[in-house]
Gaussian input, Z-matrix of N, CA and C with variables (Angstrom, degrees):
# hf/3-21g

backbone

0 1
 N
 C     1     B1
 C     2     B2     1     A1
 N     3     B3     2     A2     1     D1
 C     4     B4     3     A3     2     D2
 C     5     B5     4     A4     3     D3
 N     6     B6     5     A5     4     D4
 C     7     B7     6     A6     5     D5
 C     8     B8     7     A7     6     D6
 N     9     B9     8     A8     7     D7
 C    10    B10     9     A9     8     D8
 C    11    B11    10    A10     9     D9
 N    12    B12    11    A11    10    D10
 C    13    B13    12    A12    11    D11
 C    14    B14    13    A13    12    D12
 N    15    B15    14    A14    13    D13
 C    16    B16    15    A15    14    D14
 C    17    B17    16    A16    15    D15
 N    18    B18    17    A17    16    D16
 C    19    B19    18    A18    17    D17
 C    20    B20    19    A19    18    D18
 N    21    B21    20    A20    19    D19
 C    22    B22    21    A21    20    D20
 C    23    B23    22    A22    21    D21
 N    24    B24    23    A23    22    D22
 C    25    B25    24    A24    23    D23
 C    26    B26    25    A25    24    D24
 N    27    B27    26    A26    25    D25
 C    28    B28    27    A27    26    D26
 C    29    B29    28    A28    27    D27
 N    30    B30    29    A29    28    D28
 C    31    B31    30    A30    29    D29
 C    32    B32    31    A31    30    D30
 N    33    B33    32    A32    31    D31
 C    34    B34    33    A33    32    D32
 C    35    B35    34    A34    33    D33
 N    36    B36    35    A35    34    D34
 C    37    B37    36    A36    35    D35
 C    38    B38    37    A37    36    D36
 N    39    B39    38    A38    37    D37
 C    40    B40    39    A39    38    D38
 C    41    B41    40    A40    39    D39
 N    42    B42    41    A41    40    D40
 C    43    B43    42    A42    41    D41
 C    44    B44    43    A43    42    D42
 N    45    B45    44    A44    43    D43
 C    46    B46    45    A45    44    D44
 C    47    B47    46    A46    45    D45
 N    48    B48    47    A47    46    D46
 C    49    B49    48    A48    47    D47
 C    50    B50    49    A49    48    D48
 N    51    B51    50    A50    49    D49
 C    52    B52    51    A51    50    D50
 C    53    B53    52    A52    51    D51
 N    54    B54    53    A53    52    D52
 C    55    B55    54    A54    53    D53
 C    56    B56    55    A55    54    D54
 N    57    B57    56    A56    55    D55
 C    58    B58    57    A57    56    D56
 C    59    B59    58    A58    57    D57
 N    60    B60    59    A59    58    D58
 C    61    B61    60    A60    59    D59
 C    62    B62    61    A61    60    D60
 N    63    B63    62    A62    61    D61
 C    64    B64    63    A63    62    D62
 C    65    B65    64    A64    63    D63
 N    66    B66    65    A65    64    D64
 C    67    B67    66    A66    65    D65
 C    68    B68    67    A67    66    D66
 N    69    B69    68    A68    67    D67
 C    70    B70    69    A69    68    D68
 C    71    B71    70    A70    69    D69
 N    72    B72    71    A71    70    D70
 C    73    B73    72    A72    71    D71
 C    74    B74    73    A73    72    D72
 N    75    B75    74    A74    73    D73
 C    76    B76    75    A75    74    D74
 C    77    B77    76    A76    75    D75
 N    78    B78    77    A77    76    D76
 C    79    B79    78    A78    77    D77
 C    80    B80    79    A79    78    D78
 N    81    B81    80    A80    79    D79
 C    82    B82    81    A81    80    D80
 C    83    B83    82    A82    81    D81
 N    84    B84    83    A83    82    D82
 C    85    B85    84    A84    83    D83
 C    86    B86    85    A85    84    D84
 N    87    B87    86    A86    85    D85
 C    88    B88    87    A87    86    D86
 C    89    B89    88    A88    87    D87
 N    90    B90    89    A89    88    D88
 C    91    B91    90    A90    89    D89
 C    92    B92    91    A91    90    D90
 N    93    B93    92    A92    91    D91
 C    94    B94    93    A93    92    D92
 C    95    B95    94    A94    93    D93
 N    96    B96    95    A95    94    D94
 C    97    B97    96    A96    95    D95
 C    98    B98    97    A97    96    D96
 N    99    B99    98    A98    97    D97
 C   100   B100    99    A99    98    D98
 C   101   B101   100   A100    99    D99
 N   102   B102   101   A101   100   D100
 C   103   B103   102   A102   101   D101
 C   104   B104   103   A103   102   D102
 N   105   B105   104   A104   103   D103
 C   106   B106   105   A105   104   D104
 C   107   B107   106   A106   105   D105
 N   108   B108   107   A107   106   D106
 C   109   B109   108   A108   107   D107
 C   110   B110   109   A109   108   D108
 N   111   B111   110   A110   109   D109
 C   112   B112   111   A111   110   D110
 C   113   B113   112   A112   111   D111
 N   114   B114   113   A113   112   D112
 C   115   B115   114   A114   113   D113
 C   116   B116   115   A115   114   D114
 N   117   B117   116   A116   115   D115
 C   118   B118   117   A117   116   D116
 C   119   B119   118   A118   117   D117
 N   120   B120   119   A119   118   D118
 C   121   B121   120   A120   119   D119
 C   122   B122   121   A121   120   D120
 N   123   B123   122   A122   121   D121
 C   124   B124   123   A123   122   D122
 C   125   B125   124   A124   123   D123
 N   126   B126   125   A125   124   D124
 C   127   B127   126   A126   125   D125
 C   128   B128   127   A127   126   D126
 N   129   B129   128   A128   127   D127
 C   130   B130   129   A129   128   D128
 C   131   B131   130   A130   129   D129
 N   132   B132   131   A131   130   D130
 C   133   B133   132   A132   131   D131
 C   134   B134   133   A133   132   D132
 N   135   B135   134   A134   133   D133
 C   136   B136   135   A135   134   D134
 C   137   B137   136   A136   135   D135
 N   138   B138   137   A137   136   D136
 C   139   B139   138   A138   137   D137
 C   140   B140   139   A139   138   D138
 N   141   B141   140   A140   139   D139
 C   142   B142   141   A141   140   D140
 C   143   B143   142   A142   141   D141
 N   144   B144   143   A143   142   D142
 C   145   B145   144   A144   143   D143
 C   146   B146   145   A145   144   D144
 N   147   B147   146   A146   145   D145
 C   148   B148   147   A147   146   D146
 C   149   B149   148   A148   147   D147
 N   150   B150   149   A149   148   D148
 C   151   B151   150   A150   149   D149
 C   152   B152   151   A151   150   D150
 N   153   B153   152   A152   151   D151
 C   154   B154   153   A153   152   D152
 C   155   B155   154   A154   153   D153

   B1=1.4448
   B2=1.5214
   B3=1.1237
   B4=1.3433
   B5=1.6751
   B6=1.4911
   B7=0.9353
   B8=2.1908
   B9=1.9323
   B10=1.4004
   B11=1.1939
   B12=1.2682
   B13=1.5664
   B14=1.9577
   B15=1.9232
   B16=1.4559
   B17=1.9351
   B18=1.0904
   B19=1.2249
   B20=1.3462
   B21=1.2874
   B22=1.6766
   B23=1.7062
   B24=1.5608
   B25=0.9935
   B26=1.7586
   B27=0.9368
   B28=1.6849
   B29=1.5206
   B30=1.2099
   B31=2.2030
   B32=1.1779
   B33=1.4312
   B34=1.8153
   B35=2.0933
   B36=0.8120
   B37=1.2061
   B38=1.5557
   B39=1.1784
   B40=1.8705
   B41=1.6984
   B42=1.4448
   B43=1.4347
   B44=1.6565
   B45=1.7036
   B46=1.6313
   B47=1.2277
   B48=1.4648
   B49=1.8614
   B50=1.5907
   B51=1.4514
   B52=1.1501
   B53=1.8059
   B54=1.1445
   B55=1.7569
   B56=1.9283
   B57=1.5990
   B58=1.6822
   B59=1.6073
   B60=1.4790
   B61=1.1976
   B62=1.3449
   B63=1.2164
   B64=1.2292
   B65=1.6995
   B66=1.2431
   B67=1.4987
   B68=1.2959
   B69=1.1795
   B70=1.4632
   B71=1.8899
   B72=1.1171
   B73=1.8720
   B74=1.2748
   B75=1.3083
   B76=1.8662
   B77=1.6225
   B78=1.8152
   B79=1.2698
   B80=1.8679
   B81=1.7435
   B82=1.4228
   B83=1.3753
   B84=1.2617
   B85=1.5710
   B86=1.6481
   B87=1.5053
   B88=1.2741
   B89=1.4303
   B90=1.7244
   B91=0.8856
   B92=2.0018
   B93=1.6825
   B94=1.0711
   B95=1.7428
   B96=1.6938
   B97=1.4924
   B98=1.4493
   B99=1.5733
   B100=1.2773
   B101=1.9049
   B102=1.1633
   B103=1.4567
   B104=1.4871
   B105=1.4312
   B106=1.4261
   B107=1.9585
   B108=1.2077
   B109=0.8192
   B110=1.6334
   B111=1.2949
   B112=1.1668
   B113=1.5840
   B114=1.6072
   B115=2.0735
   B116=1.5504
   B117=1.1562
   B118=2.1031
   B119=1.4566
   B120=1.4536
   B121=1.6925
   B122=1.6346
   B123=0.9473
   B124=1.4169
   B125=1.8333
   B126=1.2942
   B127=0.9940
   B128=1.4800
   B129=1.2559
   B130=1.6340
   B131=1.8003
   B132=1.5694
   B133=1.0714
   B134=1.3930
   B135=1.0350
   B136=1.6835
   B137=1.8002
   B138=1.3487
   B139=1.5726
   B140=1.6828
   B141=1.0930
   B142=1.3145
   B143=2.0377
   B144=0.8064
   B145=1.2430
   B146=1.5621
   B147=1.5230
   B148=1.4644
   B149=1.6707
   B150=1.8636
   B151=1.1139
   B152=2.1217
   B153=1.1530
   B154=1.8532
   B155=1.7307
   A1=108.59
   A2=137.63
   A3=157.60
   A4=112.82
   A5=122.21
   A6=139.11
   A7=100.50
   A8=82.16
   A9=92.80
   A10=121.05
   A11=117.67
   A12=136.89
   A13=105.81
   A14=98.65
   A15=116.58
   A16=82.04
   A17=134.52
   A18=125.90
   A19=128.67
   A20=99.47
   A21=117.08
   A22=117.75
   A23=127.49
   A24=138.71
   A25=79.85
   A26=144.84
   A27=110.70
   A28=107.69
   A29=99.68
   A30=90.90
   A31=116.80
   A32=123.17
   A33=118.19
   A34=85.30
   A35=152.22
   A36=144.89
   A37=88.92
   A38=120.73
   A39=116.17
   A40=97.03
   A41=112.37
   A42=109.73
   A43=143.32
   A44=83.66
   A45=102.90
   A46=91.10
   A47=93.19
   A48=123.15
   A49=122.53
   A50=87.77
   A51=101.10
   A52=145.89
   A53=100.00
   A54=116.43
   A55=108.73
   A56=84.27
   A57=83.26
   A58=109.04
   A59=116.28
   A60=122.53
   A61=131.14
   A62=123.60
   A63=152.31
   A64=113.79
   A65=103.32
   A66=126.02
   A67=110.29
   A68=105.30
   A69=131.50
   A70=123.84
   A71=82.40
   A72=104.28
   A73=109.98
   A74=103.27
   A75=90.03
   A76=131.79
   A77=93.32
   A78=101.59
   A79=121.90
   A80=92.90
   A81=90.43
   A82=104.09
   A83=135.58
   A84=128.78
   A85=111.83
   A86=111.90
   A87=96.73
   A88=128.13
   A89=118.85
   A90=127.73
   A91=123.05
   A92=109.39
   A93=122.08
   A94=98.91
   A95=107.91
   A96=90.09
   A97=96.08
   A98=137.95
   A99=122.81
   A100=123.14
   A101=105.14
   A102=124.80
   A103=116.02
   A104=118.08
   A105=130.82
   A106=104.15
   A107=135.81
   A108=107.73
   A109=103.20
   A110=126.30
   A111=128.31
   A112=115.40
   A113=99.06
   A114=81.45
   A115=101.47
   A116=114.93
   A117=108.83
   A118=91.27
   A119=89.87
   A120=118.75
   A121=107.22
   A122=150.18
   A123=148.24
   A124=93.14
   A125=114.45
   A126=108.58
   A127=121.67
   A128=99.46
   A129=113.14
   A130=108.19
   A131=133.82
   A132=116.58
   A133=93.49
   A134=137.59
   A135=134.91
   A136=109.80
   A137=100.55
   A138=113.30
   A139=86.92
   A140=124.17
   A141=140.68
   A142=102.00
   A143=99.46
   A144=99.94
   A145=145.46
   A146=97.61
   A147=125.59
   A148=93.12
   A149=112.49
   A150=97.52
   A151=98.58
   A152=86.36
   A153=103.09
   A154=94.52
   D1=156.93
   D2=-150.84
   D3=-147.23
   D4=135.20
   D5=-117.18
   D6=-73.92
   D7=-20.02
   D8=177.54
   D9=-72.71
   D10=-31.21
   D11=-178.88
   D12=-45.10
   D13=-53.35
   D14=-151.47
   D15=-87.20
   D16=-6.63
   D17=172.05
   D18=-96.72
   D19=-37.72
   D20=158.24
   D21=-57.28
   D22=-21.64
   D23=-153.15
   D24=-126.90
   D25=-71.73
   D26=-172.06
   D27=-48.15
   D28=-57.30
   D29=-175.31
   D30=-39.04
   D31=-33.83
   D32=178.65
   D33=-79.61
   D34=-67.97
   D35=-147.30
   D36=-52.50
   D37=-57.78
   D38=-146.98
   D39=-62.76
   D40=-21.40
   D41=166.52
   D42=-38.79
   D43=-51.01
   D44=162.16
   D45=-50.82
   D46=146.04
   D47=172.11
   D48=-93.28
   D49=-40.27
   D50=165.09
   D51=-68.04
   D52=101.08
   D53=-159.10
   D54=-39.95
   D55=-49.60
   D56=-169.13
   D57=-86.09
   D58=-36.06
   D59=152.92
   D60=-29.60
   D61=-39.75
   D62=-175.68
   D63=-80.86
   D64=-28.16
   D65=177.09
   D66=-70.64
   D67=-57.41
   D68=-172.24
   D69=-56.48
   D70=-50.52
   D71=163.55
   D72=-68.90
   D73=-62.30
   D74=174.65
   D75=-39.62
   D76=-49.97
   D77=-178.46
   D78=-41.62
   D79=-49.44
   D80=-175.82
   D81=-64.35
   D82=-56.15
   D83=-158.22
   D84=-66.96
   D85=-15.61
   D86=153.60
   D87=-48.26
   D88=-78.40
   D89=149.84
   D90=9.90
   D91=-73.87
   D92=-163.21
   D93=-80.90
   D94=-22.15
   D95=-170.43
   D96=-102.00
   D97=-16.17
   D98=163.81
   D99=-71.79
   D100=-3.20
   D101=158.03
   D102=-68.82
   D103=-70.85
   D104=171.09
   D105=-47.99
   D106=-27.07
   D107=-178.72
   D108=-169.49
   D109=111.40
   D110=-152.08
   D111=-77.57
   D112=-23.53
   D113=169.68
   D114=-102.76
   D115=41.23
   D116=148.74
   D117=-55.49
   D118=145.97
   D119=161.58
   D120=-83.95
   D121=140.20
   D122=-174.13
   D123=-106.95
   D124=-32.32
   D125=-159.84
   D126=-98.67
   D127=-30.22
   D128=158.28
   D129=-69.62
   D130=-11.74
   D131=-178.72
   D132=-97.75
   D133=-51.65
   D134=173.97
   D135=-31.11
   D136=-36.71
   D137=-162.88
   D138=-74.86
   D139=-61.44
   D140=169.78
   D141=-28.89
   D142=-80.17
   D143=-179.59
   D144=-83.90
   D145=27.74
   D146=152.11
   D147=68.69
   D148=57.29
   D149=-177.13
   D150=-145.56
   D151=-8.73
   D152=-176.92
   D153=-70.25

């Protein structure tokens, strides 16, 4: 995935309304996107998605 992919994909996340919900989803795709590619930022995508 490519950097547009992981940006296009927080903006649909920050959608959820739901705070803890919202937590929760992230959590896994961390996981799957620090797998897919080992220098993801985890922390700039959390930041991204209104969850840091």
């Amino acid at each position: 995935m490519s950097k547009k992919h992981y940006i296009a994909i927080a903006a649909a996340l920050r959608n959820i309304t739901d705070r803890a919900a919202r937590q929760v989803v992230v959590g896994e795709l961390l996981t799957l996107f620090k797998r897919d590619n080992p220098r993801f930022d985890c922390q700039r995508f959390m930041e991204a998605c209104d969850v840091a």
